[in-house]
KEPA-50372 format. One record per residue: residue number from 0; residue in one letter; x, y negated, z of N, C-alpha, C, O in turn. Coordinates in Angstrom, 1 decimal, padded with zeros to 4 digits. Atoms other than C-alpha are relative to their C-alpha. Layout:
N
[rec NUM, a, [X, Y, Z], [X, Y, Z], [X, Y, Z], [X, Y, Z]]
...
//
This chain:
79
[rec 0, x, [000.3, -001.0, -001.1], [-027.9, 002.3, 001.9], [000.5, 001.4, -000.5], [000.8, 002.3, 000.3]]
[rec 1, x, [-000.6, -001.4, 000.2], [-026.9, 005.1, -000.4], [001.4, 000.3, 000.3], [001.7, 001.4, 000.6]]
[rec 2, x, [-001.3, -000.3, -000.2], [-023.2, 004.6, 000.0], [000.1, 000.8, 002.0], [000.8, 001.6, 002.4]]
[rec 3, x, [000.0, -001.0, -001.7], [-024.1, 005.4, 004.2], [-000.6, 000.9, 000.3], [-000.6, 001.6, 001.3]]
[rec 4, x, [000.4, -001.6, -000.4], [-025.7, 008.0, 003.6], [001.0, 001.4, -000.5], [001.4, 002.5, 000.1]]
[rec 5, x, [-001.4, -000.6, 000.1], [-023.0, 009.5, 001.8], [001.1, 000.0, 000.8], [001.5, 001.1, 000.9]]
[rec 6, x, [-001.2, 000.3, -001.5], [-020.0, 008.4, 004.8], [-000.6, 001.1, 000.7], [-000.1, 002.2, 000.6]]
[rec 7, x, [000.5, -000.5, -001.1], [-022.2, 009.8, 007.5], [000.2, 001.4, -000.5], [001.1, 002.1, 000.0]]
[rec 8, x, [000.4, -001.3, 000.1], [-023.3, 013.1, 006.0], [001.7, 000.9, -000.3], [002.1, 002.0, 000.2]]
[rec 9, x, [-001.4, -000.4, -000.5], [-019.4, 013.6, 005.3], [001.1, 000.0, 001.0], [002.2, 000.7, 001.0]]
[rec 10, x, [-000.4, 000.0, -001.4], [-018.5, 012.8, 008.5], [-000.9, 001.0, 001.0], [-000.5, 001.0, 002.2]]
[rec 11, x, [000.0, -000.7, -000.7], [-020.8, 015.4, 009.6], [-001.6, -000.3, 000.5], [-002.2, 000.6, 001.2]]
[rec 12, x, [001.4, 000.8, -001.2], [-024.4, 013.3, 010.8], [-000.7, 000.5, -000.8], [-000.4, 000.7, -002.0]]
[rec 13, x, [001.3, 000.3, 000.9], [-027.7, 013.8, 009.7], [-000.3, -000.8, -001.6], [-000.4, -000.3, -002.7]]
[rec 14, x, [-000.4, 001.0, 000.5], [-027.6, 010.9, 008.1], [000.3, -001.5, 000.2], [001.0, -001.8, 001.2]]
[rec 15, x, [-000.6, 000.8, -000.7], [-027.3, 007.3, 008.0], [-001.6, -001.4, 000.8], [-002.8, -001.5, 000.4]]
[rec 16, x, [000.9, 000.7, -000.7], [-029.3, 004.5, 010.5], [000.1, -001.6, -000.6], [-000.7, -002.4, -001.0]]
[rec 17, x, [000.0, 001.5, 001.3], [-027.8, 001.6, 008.7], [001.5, -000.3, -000.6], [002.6, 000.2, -000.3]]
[rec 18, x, [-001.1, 000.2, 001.0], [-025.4, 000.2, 006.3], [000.5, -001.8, 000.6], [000.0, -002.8, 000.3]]
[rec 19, x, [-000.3, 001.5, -000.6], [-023.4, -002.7, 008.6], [001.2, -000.3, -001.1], [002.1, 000.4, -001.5]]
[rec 20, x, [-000.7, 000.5, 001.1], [-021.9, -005.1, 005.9], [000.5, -001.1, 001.1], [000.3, -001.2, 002.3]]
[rec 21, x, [-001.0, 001.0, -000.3], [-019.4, -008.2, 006.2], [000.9, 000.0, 001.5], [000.8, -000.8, 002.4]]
[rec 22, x, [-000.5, -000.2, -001.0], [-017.2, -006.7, 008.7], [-000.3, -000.4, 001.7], [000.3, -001.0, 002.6]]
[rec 23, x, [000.7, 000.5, -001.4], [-019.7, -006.9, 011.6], [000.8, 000.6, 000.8], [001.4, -000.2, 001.4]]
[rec 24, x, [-000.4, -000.9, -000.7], [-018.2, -004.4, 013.4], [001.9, -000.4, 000.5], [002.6, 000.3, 001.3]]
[rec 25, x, [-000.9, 000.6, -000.1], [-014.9, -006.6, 013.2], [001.2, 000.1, -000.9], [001.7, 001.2, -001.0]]
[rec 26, x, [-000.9, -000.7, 001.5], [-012.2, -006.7, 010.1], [000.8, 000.9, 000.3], [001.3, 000.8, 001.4]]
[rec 27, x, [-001.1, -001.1, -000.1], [-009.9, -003.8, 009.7], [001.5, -000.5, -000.3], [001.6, -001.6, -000.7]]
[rec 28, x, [-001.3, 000.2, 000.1], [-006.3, -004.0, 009.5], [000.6, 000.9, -001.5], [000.2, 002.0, -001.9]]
[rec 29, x, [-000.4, -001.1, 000.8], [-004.1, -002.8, 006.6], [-000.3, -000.5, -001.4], [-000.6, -001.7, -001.7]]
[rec 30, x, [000.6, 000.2, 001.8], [-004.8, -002.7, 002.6], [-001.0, 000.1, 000.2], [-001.5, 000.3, 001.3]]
[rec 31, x, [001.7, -000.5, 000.5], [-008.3, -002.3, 001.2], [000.7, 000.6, -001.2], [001.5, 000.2, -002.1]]
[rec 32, x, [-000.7, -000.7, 001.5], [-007.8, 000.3, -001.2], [-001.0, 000.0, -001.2], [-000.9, 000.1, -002.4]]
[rec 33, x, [001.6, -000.4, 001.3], [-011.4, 000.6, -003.1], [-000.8, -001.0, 000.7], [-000.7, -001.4, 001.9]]
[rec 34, x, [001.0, 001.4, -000.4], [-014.1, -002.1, -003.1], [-001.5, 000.7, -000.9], [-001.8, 001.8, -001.1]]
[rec 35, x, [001.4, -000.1, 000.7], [-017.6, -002.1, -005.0], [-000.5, 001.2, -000.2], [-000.5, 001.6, -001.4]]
[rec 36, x, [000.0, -001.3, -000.4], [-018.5, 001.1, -003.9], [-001.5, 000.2, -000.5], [-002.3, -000.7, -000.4]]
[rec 37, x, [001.6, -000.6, 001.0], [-022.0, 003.0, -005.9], [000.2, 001.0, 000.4], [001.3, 001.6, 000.2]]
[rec 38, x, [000.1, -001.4, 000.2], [-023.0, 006.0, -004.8], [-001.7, 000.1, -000.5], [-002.5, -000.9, -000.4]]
[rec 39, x, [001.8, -000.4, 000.3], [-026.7, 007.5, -006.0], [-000.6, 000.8, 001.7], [-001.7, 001.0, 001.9]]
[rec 40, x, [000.4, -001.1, -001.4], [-026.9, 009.6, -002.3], [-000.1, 001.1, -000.1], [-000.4, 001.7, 000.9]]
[rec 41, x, [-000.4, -001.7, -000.3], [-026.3, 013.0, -003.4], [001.3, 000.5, 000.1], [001.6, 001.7, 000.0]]
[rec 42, x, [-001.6, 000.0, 000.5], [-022.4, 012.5, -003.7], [000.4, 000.8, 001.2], [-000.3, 000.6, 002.2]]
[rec 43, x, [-000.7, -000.9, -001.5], [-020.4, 015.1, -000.9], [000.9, -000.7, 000.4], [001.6, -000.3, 001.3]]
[rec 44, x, [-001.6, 001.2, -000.1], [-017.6, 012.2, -000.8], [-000.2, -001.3, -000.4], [-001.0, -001.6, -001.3]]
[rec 45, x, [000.6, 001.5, 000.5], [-017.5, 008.4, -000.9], [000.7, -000.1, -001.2], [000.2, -000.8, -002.0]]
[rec 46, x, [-000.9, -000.3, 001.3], [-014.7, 009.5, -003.5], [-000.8, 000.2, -001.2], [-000.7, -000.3, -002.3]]
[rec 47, x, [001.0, -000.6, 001.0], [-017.2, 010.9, -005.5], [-000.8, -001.1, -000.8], [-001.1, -000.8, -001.9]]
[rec 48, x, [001.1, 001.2, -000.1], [-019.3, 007.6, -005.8], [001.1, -001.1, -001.3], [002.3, -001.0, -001.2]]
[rec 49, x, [-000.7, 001.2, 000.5], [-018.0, 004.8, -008.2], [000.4, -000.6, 000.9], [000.2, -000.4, 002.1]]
[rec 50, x, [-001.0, 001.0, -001.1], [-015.7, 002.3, -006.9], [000.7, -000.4, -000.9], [000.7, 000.2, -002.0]]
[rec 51, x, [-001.4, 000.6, 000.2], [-012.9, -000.1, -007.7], [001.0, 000.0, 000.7], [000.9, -000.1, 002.0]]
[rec 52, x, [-001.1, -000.2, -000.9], [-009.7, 000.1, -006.5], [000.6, -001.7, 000.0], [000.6, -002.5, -000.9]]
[rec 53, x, [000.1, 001.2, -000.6], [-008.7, -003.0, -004.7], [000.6, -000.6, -000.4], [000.5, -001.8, -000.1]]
[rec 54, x, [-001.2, 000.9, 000.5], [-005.7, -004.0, -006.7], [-000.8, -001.0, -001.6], [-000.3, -002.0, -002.0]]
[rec 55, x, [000.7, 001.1, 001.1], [-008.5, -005.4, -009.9], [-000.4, -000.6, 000.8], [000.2, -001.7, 000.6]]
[rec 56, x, [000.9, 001.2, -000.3], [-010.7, -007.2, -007.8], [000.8, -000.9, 001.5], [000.6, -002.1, 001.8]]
[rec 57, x, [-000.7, 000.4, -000.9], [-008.6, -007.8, -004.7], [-000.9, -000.7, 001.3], [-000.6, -001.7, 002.0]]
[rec 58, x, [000.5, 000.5, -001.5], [-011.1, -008.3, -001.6], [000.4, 000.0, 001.3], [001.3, 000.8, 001.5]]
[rec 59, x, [-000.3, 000.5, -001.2], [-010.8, -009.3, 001.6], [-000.4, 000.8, 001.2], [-001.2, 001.7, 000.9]]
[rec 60, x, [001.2, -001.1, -001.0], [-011.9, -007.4, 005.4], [-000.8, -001.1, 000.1], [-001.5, -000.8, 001.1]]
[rec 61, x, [001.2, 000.8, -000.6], [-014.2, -010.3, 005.7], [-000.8, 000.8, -000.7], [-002.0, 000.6, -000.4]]
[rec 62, x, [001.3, -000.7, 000.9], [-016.2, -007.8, 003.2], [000.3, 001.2, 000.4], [000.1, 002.0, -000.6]]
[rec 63, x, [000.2, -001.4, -000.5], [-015.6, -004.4, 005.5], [-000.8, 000.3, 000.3], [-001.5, -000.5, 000.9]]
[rec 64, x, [001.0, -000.2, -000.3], [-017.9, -002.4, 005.7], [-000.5, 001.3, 001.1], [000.4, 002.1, 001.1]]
[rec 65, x, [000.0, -001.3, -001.4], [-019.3, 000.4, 008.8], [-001.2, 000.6, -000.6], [-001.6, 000.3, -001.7]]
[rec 66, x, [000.7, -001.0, 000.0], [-021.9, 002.8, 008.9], [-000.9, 000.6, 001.6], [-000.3, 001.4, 002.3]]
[rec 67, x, [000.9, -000.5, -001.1], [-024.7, 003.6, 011.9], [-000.2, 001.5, -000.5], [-000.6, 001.9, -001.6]]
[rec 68, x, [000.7, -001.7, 000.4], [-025.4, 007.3, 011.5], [-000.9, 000.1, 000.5], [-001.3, -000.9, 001.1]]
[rec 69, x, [000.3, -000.9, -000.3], [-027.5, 009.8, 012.3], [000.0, 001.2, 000.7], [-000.4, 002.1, -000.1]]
[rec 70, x, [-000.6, -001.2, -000.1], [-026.6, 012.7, 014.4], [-001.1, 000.7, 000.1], [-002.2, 000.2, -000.1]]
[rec 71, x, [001.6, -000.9, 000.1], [-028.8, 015.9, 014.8], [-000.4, 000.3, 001.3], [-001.3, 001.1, 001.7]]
[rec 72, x, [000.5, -000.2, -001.3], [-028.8, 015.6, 018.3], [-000.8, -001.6, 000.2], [-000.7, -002.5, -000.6]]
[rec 73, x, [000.4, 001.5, -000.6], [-030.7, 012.3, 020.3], [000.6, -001.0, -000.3], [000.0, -001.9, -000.9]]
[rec 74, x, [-000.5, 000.9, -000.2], [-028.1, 010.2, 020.6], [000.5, -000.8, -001.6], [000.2, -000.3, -002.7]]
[rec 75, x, [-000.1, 001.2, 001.1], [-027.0, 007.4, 018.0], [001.4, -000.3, 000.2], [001.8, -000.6, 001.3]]
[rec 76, x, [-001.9, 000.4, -000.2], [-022.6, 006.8, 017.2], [-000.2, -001.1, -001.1], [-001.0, -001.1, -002.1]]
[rec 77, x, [-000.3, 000.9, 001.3], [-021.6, 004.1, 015.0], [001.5, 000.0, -000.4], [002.4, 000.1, 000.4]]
[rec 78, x, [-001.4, 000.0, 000.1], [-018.6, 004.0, 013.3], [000.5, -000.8, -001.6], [001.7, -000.9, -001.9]]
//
């Protein structure tokens, strides 16, 4: 959950509502450039956070992952 709290808050939200795993949200298109993603939750960037870059471990979008935020208004975005 720490890695969505870090996304969101760099994208701008409060924070985050939930951490949607195994490409619920439907797989992405394209490379995967970074995989096994650590952040602790105080990071300003998912950059910031540990990671692997996709070319050691070589994962799949069946393992994309999204992000529910937070905004600071009512309403609820997912992305």
């Amino acid at each position: 959950m720490q890695d969505a709290e870090v996304v969101c808050r760099e994208l701008g939200f409060k924070g985050a509502y939930a951490a949607i795993l195994e490409a619920r949200f439907g797989p992405g298109l394209g490379p995967v450039h970074v995989e096994e993603v650590g952040c602790f939750g105080n990071e300003t960037s998912i950059f910031s956070c540990d990671y692997t870059e996709s070319t050691v471990l070589q994962c799949g979008h069946e393992e994309d992952a999204g992000v529910s935020c937070i905004p600071y208004s009512e309403n609820l975005f997912s992305y």
